[in-house]
C-alpha positions in Angstrom: 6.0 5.6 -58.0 7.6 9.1 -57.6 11.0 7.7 -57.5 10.9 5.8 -60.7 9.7 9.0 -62.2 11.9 10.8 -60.8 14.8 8.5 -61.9 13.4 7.9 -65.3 13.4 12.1 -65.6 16.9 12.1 -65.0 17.8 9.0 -67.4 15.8 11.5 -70.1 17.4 14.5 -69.4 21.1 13.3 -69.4 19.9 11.5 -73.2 19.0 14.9 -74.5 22.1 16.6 -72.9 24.3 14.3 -74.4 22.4 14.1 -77.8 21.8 17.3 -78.1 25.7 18.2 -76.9 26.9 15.2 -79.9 25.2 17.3 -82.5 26.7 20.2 -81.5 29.9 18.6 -80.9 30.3 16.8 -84.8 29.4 20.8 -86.1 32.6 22.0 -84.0 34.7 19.5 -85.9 33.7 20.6 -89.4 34.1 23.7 -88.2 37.7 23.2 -86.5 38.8 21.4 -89.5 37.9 24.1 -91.7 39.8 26.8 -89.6 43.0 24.7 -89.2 42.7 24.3 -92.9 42.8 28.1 -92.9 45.7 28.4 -90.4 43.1 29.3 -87.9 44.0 28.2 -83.9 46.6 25.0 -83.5 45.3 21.8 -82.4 46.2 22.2 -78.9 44.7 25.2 -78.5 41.4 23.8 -79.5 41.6 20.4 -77.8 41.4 22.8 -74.4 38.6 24.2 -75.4 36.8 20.9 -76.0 38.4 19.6 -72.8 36.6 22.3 -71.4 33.3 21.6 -72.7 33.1 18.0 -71.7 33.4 18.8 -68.4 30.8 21.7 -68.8 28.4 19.2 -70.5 29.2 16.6 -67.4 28.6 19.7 -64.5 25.3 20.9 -66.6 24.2 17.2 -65.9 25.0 16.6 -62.3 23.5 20.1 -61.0 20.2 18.9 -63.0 20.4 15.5 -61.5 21.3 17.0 -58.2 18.4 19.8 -57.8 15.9 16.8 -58.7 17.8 14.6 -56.3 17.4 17.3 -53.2 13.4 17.8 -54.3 13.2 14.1 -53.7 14.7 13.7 -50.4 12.3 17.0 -49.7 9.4 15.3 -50.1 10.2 12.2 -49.0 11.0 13.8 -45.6 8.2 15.9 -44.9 6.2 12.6 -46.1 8.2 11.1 -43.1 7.4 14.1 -40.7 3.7 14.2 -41.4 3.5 10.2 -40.9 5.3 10.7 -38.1 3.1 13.5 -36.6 0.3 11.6 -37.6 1.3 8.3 -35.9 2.0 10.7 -32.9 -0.9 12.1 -32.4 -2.7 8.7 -32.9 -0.9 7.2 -30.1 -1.9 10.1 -28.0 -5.8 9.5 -28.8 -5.5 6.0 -28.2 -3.8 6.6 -25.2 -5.8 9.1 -23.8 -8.8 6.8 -25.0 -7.8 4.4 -22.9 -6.9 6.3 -20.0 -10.3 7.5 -19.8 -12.0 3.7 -20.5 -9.8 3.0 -17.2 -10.9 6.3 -15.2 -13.9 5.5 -16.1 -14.3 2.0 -14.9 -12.6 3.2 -11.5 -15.5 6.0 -11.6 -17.5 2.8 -12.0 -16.1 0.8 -9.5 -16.0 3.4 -6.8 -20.1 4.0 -7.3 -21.0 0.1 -7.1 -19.1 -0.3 -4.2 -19.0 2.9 -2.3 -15.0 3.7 -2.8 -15.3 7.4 -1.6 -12.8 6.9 1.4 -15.4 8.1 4.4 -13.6 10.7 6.6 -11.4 8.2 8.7 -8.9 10.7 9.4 -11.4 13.0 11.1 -13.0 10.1 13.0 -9.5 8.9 14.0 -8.3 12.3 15.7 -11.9 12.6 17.2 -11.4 9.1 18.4 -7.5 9.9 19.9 -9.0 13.1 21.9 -11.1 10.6 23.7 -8.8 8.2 24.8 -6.2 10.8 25.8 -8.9 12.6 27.8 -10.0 9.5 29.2 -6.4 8.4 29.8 -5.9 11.7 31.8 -8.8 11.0 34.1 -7.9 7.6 34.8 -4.3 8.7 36.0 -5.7 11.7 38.1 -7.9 8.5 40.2 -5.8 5.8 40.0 -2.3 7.2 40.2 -2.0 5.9 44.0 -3.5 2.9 43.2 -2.3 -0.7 42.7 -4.3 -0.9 39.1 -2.6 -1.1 35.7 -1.1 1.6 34.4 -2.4 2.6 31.4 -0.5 4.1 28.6 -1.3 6.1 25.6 -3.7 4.7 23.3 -2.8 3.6 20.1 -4.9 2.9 16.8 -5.3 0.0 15.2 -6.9 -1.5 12.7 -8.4 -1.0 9.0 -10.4 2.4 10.5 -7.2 3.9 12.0 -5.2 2.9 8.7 -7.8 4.4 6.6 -9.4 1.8 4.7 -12.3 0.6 6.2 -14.5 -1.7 4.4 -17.6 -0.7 5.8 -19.6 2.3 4.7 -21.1 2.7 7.9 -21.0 1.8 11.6 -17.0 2.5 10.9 -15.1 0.7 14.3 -12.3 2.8 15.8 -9.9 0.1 17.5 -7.7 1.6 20.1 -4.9 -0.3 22.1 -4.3 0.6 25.5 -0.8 -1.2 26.8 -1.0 -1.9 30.3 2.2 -1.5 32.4 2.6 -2.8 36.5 2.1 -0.2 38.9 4.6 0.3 41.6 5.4 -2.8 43.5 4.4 -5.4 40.7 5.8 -7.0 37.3 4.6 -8.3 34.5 6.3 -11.5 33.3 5.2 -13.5 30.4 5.0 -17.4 30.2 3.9 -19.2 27.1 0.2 -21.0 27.5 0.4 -24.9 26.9 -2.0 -24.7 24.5 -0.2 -23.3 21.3 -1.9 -22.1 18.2 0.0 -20.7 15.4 0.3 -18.5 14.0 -1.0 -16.6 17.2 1.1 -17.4 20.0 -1.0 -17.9 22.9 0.6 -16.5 26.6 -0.2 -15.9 30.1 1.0 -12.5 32.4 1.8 -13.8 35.6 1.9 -10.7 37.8 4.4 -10.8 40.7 5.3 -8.7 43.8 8.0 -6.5 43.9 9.7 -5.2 47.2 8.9 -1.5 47.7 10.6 -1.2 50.8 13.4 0.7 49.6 11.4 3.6 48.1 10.9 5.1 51.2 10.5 8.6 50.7 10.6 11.3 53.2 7.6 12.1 55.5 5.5 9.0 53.4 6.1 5.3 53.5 5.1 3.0 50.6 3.4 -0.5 51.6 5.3 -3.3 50.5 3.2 -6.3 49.8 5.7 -8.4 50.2 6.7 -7.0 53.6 3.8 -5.1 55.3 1.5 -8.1 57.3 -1.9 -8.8 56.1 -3.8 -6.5 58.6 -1.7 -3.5 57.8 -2.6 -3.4 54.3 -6.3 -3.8 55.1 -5.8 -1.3 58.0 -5.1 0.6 54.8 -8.0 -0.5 52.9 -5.0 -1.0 50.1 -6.3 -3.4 47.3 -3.4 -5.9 45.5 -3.7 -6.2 41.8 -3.7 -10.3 42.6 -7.0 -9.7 44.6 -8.7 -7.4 42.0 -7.7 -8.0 38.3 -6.4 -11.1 38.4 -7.0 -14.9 38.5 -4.4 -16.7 40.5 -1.7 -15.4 39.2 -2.4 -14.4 36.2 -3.6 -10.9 34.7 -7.4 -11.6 33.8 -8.5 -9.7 30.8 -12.2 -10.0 31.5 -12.0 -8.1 34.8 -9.8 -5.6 33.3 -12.5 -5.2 31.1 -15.1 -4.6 33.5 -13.0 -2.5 35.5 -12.5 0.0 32.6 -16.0 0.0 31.5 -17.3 0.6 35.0 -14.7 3.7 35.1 -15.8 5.0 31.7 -19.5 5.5 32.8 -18.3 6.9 35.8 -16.2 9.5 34.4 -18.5 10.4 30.7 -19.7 13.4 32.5 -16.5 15.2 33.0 -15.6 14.8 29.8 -15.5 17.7 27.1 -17.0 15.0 24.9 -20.3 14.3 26.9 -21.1 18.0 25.4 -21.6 17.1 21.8 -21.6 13.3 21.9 -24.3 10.3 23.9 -22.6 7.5 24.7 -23.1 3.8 25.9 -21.2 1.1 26.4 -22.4 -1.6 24.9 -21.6 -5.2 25.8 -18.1 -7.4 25.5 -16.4 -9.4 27.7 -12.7 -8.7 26.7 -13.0 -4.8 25.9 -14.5 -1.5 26.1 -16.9 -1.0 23.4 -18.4 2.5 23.5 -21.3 3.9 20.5 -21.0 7.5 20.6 -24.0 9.2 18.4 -24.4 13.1 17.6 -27.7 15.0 18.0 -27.6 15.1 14.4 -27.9 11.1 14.3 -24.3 10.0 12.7 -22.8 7.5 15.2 -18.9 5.8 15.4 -18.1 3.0 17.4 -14.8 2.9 19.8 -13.7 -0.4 20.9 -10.8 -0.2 23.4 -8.7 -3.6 23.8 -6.2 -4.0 26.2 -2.7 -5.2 25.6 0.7 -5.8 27.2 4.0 -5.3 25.0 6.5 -8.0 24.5 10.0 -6.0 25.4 10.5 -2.8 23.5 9.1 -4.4 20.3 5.7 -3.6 18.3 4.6 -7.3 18.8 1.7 -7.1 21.6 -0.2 -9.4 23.3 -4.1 -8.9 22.8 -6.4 -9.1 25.4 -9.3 -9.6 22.5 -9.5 -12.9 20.7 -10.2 -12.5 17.2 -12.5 -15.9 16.3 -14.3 -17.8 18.4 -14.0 -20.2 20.4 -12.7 -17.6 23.3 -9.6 -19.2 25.2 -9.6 -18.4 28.9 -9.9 -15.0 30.2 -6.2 -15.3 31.4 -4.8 -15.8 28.0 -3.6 -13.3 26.2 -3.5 -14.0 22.2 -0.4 -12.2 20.0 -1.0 -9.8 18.5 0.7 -8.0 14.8 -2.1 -4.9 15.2 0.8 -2.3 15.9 3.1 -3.5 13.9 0.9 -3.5 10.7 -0.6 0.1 11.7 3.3 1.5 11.4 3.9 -0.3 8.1 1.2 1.3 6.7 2.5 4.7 8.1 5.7 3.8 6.7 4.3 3.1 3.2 2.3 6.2 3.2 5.4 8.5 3.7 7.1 6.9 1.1 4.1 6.5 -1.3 3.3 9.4 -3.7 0.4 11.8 -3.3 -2.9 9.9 -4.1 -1.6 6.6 -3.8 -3.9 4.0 -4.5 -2.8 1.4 -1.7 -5.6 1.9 0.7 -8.3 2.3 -2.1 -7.3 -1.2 -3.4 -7.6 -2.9 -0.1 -11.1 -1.3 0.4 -11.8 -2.0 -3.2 -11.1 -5.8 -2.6 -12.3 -6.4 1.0 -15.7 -5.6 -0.6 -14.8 -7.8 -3.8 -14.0 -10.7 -1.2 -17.0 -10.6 0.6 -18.5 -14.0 0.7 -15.8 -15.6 -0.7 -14.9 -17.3 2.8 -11.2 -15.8 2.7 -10.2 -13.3 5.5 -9.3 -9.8 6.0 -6.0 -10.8 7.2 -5.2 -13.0 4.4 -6.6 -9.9 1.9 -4.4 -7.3 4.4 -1.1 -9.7 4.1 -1.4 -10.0 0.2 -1.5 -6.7 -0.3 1.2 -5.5 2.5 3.4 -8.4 0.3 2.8 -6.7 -2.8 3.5 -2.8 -1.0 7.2 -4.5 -0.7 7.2 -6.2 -4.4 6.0 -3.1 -6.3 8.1 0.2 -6.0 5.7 2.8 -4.6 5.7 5.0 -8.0 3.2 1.8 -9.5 0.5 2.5 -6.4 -0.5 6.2 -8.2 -4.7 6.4 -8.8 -4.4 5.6 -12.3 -2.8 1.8 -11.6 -5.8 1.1 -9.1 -7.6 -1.4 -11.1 -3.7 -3.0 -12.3 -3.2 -3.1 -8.7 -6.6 -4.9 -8.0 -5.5 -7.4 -10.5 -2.3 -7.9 -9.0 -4.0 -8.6 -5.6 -6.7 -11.0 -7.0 -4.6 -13.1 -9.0 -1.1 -13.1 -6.0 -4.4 -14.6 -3.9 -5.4 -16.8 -6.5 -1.4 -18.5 -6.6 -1.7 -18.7 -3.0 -4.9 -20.7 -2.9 -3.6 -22.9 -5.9 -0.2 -23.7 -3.9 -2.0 -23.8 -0.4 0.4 -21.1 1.2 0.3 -17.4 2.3 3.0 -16.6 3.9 3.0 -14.6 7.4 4.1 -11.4 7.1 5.8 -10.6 9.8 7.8 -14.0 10.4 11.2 -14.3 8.7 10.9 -12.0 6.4 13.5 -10.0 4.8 11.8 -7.1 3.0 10.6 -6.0 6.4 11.4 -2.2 7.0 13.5 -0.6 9.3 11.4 1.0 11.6 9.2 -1.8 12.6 10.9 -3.3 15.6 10.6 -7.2 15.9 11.6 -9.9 18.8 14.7 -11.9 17.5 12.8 -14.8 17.2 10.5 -13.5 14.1 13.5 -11.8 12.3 15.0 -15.9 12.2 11.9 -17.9 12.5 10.7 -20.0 9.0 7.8 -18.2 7.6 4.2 -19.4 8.4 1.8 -20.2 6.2 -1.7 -18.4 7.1 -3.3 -21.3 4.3 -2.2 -24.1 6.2 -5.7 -25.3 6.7 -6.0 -25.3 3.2 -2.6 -27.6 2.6 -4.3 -29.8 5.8 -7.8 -30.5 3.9 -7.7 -30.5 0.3 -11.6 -30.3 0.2 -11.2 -27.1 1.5 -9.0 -26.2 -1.1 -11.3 -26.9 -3.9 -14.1 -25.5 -2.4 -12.1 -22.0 -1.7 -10.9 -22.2 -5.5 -14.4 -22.6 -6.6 -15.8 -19.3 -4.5 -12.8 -17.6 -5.8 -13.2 -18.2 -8.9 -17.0 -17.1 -9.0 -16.0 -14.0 -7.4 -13.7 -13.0 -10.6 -15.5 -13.6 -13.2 -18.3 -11.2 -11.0 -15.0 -9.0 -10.9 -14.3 -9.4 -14.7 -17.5 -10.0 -16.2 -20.3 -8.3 -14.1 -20.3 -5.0 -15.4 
C-alpha cells in the first residue's frame, strides 16, 4: 500500500512539473517572439537557453523522484531489520523453550529413576587400594611357593566403568590374572563342549624343568627331576596336587584357596581399621561385603582369570548364567576389553558426556523386559563408534536414549545383534585382539531369537510395552 502511494506521488508530481513548466513555457514564446520582433537576442541565443531549461525541468524531476525513492528503500529496510530481529529473537525463545522442556524432562528422568551417578569413582579407588594391599600380602607368603601368581587386579564391570544400574548394594568386580609360578606353564586347550559366543577352554598346567636355575648356595626342586620322597622330605606342595583337577587348573579350589587367605590376612590390613568384612559365599570367586560403622556397605567380588597371549581377551573363572560348566572350565571372557573401550571413549568424549548416563538411564528402562545387560552394553558401545563423540554432550541424553531404544528395537525386528568384539572394523586401536576376532564373521548375540520365532514375538511384545511406558508414562 505504501509503494503505490509512493509511486502514484511521483506520477503527480512530475504532472504538475510538467504542467506547470508548459504554462510557463507557451508565456516565454510570446515573450521571445515579441523581443525578436524588437531586434532583441537571435534565435540561437535563445534556443540555448530553452535547451537549458528542459534539462533543468527534467533534473528538478529526478532529484524529487529520487529523495522519495531513497525514503522508500529506508523504510522498507528497517521494516526488514526489525522483522528480522523480531524473527531472531523468536527463534531464540523457542529455542530456549525447548531447551528447557528437554532439561526438564532429563531433571525428570533422573528423579524417577535415580540418575545421580553414585560416587563410583570413589568406591573404585577404595576398592583398588584393597586389592593391591591384598596383592602385596599374598606375594610376601606365597612368593616361595608353587601357587599362582597373582597379578594386579583389574576392574571390571558396569561399577568400575561408572554406570552402575543399581542404586545400592553397588558390586565392584575385580580380575585377578593368574600366571605359573616357577617350574609350571599354563597352556590352553579348547573344551569339547563349545558355546558361542563364549568360547569355553581348559588350562592344562604342566611341569617345567627347573634344574638349570640353580643359583648359588640354594638349589631349586625340580618336579620333574627331584624323586617323590625328596619333595615331600621338603614338605613342597605341586600346584597339580593342590589347585588342580588332573590336569587341569580348577577354579573352585582356587577360589577357596583365596578366600581362606583373605580371612586370614583381614587383620593386617590398613582396611580392617575403618571397614568389617565377610566373605560371603561363591564357588568360583571371592566375594567380600565390607560395611562402615556408619552403616553404608559395597560389595567386592574378585574373579580369577588367565590371559590369552598378550591380548585383552581373558578367560573367566566365573560363569555368567547358570547352568555352571565344570569347575575346570574356564569361560571367555570380553570384561577387559570393554573396561578399556570405555576408557578410550571417555578421553575422547567431551566434558559431561552423556554416554554412561544413557546406559544407566536404559538398564533401568529395560528392566523386565527380558533383554540383557550385554545386549543393552553392546548397543550402546555400537552406537559410541556410529555417533562422533561431540553428539554424547548432557543436552543429547534423551536423543541418545532414543537412539539406543529404537538401534534395539531393529535388532529384535531382524533377530541380530551383532558381537562387538568379533570382526569388527570400527574397533580402536588400543584394544588388543587375538587374530582370530580381528577376521572371524561377526556373531549374533540374538541368535536365539532368529532360532525360535516365538521368542521373537514375545520379546517384541515386552519391548514394545516398555516404550510406550518410556514415551507415554509421564
Amino acid at each position: 500500500m505504501v509503494i503505490l502511494l509512493l509511486i502514484w506521488l511521483v506520477q503527480w508530481i512530475y504532472h504538475y512539473i510538467n504542467e506547470y513548466l508548459d504554462k510557463d513555457v507557451n508565456q516565454q514564446r510570446t515573450q521571445l517572439l515579441q523581443e525578436l520582433a524588437q531586434g532583441g537576442p537571435t534565435l540561437e541565443q535563445r534556443s540555448w537557453g530553452a535547451v537549458l531549461w528542459t534539462a533543468l525541468r527534467k533534473w528538478l524531476f529526478w532529484v524529487v523522484a529520487g529523495t522519495l525513492m531513497l525514503l522508500l528503500a529506508h523504510r522498507w529496510l528497517r521494516k526488514s531489520i526489525c522483522e528480522e530481529e523480531n524473527s531472531r529473537d523468536s527463534e531464540n525463545e523457542e529455542s530456549e523453550e525447548e531447551n528447557r522442556a528437554e532439561m526438564n524432562m532429563i531433571y525428570i528422568f533422573s528423579r524417577r529413576f535415580h540418575l545421580s551417578v553414585p560416587k563410583l569413582a570413589s568406591g573404585r579407588r577404595a576398592v583398588q587400594e584393597l586389592l593391591s594391599d591384598l596383592l602385596q600380602v599374598s606375594h610376601s607368603l606365597f612368593s616361595d611357593s608353587f601357587f599362582p601368581v597373582l597379578e594386579p587386579a583389574i576392574g571390571v564391570g558396569s561399577a568400575c566403568e561408572g554406570w552402575s544400574p543399581q542404586k545400592e548394594d553397588v558390586v565392584y568386580c575385580m580380575f585377578v590374572p593368574l600366571k605359573p609360578p616357577h617350574g609350571y606353564a599354563f597352556h590352553l586347550e579348547p573344551d569339547i563342549m563349545r558355546e558361542m559366543p563364549q568360547m569355553r577352554m581348559r588350562v592344562r598346567v604342566e611341569l617345567v624343568c627347573t634344574c638349570t636355575r640353580e643359583q648359588p648356595n640354594q638349589k631349586i626342586l625340580c618336579f620333574l627331576h627331584n624323586s617323590a620322597e625328596e619333595l615331600k622330605r621338603n614338605q613342597v606342595a605341586s600346584l597339580l596336587h593342590t589347585l588342580c583337577t588332573g590336569p587341569y587348573l580348577d577354579g573352585e579350589k582356587i577360589a577357596l584357596w583365596f578366600q581362606t587367605f583373605v580371612i586370614s590376612a583381614w587383620s593386617v590390613l590398613p582396611q580392617s581399621h575403618y571397614y568389617s568384612m565377610k566373605v560371603l559365599p561363591s564357588c568360583r570367586s571371592c566375594k567380600m561385603k565390607l560395611m562402615k560403622a556408619s552403616g553404608r556397605s559395597f560389595f567386592v567380588e574378585v574373579v580369577f582369570s588367565v590371559q590369552q597371549g598378550d591380548s585383552d581377551i581373558f578367560l573367566s573363572s566365573q560363569p555368567t548364567e547358570a547352568p555352571f560348566p565344570p569347575s575346570t572350565t574356564w569361560l571367555e571372557s570380553y570384561a577387559v576389553a570393554e573396561a578399556k573401550f570405555f576408557r578410550h571413549v571417555s578421553m575422547q568424549a567431551p566434558p559431561h558426556s552423556c554416554h554412561l548416563k544413557c546406559l544407566r538411564l536404559c538398564a533401568r528402562l529395560l528392566e523386565g523386559s527380558g533383554l540383557s545387560i550385554y545386549a543393552l552394553k553392546t548397543t550402546v558401545m555400537h552406537l559410541l563408534t556410529l555417533i562422533p563423540p561431540s553428539e554424547w554432550q548432557h543436552k543429547y541424553l534423551l536423543m541418545r536414549v532414543d537412539d539406543t531404544m529404537h538401534y534395539l528395537r531393529c535388532c529384535l525386528e531382524e533377530k541380530c545383534l551383532k558381537h562387538f568384539f568379533f570382526g569388527n572394523e570400527d574397533m580402536p586401536e588400543e584394544i588388543s585382539l587375538p587374530p582370530a576376532f580381528q577376521e572371524a564373521q561377526p556373531l549374533n548375540l540374538f541368535q536365539h531369537l532368529a532360532d525360535d520365532p516365538a521368542a521373537q514375538t514375545e520379546a517384541l511384545k515386552k519391548f514394545d510395552k516398555l516404550q510406550y511406558y518410556l514415551y507415554f508414562g509421564f
